[in-house]
N, C-alpha and C positions, 0 to 999 in steps of 0.2 A: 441715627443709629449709633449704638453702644462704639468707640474707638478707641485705638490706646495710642498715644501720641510719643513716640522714643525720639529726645533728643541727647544727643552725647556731643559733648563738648571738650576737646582734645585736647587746644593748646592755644597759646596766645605770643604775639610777638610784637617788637618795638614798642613797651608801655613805657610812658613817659613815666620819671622821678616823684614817686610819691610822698617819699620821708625825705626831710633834709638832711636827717643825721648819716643815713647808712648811701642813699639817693640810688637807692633800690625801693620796690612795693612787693607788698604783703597779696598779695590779689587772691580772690575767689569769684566764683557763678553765681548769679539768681537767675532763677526762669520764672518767668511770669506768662500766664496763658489766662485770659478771660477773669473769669469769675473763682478761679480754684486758687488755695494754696501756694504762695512760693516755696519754691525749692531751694537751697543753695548747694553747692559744692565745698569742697574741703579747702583750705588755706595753700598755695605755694607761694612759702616764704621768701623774703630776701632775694627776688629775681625779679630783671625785666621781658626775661621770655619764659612764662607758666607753664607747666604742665600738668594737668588734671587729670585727664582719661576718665573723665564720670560720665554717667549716662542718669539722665533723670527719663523719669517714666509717670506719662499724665494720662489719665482714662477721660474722656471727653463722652458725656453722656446725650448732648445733642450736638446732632450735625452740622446744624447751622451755625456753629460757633466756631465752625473748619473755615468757614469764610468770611464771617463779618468781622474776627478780631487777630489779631496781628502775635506773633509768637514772640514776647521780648526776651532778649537776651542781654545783663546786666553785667557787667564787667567793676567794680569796687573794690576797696584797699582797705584793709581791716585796720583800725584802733582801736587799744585794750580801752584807752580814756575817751574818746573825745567821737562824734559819732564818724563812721563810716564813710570814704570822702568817694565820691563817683566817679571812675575809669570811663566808663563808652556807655553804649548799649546799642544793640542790633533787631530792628522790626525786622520781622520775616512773614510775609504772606504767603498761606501755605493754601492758598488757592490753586495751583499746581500740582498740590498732590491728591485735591479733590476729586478725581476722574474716576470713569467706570473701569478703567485699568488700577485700581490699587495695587500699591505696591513699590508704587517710585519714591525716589528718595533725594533731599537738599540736600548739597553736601558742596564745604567748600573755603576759603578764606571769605572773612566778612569783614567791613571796616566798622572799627567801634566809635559812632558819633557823639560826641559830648555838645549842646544845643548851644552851649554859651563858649567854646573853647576848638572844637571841629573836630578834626579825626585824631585820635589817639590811637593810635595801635590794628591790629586787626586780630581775628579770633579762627580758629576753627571750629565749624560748627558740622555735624549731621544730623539730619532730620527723616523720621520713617513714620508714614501711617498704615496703620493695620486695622480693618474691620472687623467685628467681629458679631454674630449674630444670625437670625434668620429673615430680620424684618428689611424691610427699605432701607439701604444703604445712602439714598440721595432722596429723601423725602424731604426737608427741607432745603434742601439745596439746589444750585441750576449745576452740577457736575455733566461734562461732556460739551459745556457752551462754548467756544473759542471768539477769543474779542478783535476786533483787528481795526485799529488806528484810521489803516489807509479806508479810501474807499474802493479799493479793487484788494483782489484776495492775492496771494502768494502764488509763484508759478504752479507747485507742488497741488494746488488746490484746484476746484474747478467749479464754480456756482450753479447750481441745478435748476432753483429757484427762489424769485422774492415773497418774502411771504408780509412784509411792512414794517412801518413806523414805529419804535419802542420807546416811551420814556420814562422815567422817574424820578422821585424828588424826595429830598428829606431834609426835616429842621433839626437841629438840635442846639441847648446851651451854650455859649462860648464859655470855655472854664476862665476866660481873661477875666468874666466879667463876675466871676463865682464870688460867695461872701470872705469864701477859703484864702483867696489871693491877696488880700491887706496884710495877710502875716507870712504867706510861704515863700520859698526862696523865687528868686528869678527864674533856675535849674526846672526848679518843678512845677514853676507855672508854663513853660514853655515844653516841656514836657508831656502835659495833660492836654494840651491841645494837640502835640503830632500824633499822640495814639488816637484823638479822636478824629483826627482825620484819618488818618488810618485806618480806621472801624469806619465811618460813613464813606470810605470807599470800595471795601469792605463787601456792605450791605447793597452798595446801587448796584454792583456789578451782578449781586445774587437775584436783586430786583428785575434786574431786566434779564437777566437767565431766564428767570423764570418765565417771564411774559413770553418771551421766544420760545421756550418749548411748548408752552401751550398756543403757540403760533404752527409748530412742526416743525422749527426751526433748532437747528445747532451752530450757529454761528449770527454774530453780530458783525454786520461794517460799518467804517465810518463812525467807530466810539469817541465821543467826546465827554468832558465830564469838566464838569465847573463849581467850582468853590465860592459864595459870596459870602464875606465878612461884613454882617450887618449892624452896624457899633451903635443903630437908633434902637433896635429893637434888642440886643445883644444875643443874637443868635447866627448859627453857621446854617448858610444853607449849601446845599446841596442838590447839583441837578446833570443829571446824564443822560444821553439822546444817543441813539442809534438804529441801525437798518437791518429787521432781522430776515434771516437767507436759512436757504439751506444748502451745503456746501458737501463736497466728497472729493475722495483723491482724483488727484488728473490723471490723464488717460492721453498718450500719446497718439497723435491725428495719423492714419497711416498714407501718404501720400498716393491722390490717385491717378494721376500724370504715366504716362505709359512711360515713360524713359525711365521711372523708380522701377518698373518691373523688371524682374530678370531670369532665367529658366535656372527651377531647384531640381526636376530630376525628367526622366527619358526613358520611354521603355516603346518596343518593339514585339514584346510577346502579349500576343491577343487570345481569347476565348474563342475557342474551334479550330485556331490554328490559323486565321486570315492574315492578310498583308499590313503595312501600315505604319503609323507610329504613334506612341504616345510622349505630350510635352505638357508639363506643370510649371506655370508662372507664376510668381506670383510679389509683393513689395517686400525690399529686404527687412523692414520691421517686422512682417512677421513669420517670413522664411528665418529670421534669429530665436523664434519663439520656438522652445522646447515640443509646443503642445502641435505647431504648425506643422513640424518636422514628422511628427508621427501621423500626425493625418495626411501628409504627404505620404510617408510610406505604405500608409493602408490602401489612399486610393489609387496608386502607381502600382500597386499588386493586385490586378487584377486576380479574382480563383480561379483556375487553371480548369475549366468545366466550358462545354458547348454551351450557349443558353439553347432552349426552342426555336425549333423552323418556326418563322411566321407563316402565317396564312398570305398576306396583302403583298403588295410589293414593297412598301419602308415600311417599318416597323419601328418605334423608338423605347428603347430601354433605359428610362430613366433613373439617375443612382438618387437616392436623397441628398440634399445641398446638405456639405459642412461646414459648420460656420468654424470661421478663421478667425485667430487673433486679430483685432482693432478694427470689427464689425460687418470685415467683407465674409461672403462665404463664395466656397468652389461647388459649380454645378455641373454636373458631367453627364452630359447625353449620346448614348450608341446607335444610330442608325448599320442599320444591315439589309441590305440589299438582297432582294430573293426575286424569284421569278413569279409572274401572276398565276401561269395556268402550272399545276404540278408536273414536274418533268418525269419521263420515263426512270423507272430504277436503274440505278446505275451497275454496270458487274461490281464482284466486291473486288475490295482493291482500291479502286479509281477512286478522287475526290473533288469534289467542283470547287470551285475557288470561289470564294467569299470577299466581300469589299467590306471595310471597318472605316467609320471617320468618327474622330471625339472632337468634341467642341466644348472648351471653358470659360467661363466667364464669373468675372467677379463682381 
């Protein structure tokens, strides 16, 4: 699906001496994404802490390019003569902003890596994706998959069910072994291999998304992923293995131990006007739950109304069970006591006394 990719890049700090003469640098941005255009930013001269505040804006036309390739961000020192010498640069996997929630955003200090020299500085970066369109937003893509290392999930989580075994694999080029590399710098032979890792990491993790939703699955466990450098054949391969589930928020266990139980409310006025009492227990999880409390007060309020004489001697009035927070429900049965054979009418005035028992159970 059609996207617009807003990166703004603010400001940079601690850059190492790029001119001898002044032993200050000239610095600017490139952004580099996929297959489009570089962009750059304007020049902050003569400083080692930049300041830009540019915002580049990239239209990404297919989705799957949200995950299989990595967001660079290029940190370089301008000369009028001689070419262009390399600051840092910043891979960013915006596999995180692929979800069926869009709308989140990277944001943050980032350290600028130089492959032959280490960190140089750090950058601030923010990052926004925005869909736009009517079609499938994740047709290429496994958005909504979550990956997890371990083989057990997070306490937060709660596994429903397994649904199996995932795996996938992929070859591609080593750029060490490319025709290109007899003449290019060191910089940039080592450079073309971390984006290609990058990218075949990329693509396995969208591979086996996929497999897993068409499992029923939203979640991988136990993700492993392995790189072999094959210097007979010269090729990278790539191979990642995981367990795909399906997983959903946890749900606190409500303890059924009678000692967890404790009285939420007490009433003593009954229907007809009988003797008695009413008592409601129930565990303080979910005597804490908003939703409990008001079921509580509904069925502690009895309607102030006779029910029917029975006919029989017990009679049982049963209420419909409401279910309670964390699976239990409250069941409330009225027995009322009457007499078998119909008793003589009574003058008016006088009233027979009624017996009321409730019984609940969770």
């Amino acid at each position: 699906m059609p996207s617009i990719l807003r990166i703004r890049v603010d400001c940079a700090r601690d850059l190492p001496v790029m001119d001898r003469s002044s032993e200050l640098a000239d610095a600017y941005v490139e952004v580099r994404f996929g297959d489009l255009d570089p962009q750059r930013s304007g020049i902050a001269r003569k400083t080692l802490n930049p300041v830009w505040n540019h915002e580049f804006r990239l239209e990404v036309t297919d989705d799957s390019m949200l995950q299989n390739d990595p967001l660079e961000i290029r940190v370089l020192d301008y000369d009028a003569i001689t070419a262009n010498d390399a600051v840092g640069a910043v891979l960013l996997d915006l596999d995180p902003l692929v979800q069926k929630s869009a709308g989140g955003t990277i944001a943050g200090w980032f350290p600028l890596y130089d492959t032959l020299r280490g960190i140089r500085g750090e950058v601030h970066v923010q990052v926004r994706l925005q869909f736009f369109g009517d079609v499938n937003p994740f047709k290429e893509s496994s958005a909504g998959v979550q990956f997890f290392a371990s083989q057990h999930v997070p306490s937060c989580y709660q596994v429903q069910s397994m649904k199996g075994f995932v795996d996938a694999l992929i070859c591609d080029d080593d750029p060490e072994y490319h025709w290109s590399d007899s003449f290019r710098t060191p910089r940039a032979s080592n450079e073309a291999r971390q984006k290609l890792l990058c990218r075949l990491s990329g693509q396995m993790r969208r591979m086996l998304g996929k497999k897993a939703l068409e499992q029923g699955a939203n979640g991988i466990l136990g993700f492993r992923q392995h790189f072999d450098l094959e210097n007979e054949n010269k090729v990278i391969t790539c191979r990642a293995v995981g367990t795909a589930c399906l997983i959903a928020p946890g749900v606190e266990e409500i303890a059924a131990d009678a000692e967890s139980v404790r009285p939420v409310a007490e009433s003593s006025s009954f229907p007809g006007g009988g003797n008695g009492s009413l008592r409601l227990t129930m565990t303080p999880a979910a005597a804490a739950n908003a939703a409990a409390e008001e079921a509580v007060d509904v069925l502690a309020s009895p309607p102030q109304r006779p029910l029917p004489s029975p006919a029989l001697g017990h009679t049982h009035h049963p209420l419909t069970p409401a279910a309670m927070p964390g699976g239990g429900e409250l069941a409330v049965v009225c027995t009322h006591a009457a007499p078998r054979d119909p008793a003589p009418r009574r003058p008016r005035g006088s009233r027979r006394a009624r017996g009321w028992s409730s019984r609940f159970s969770f």
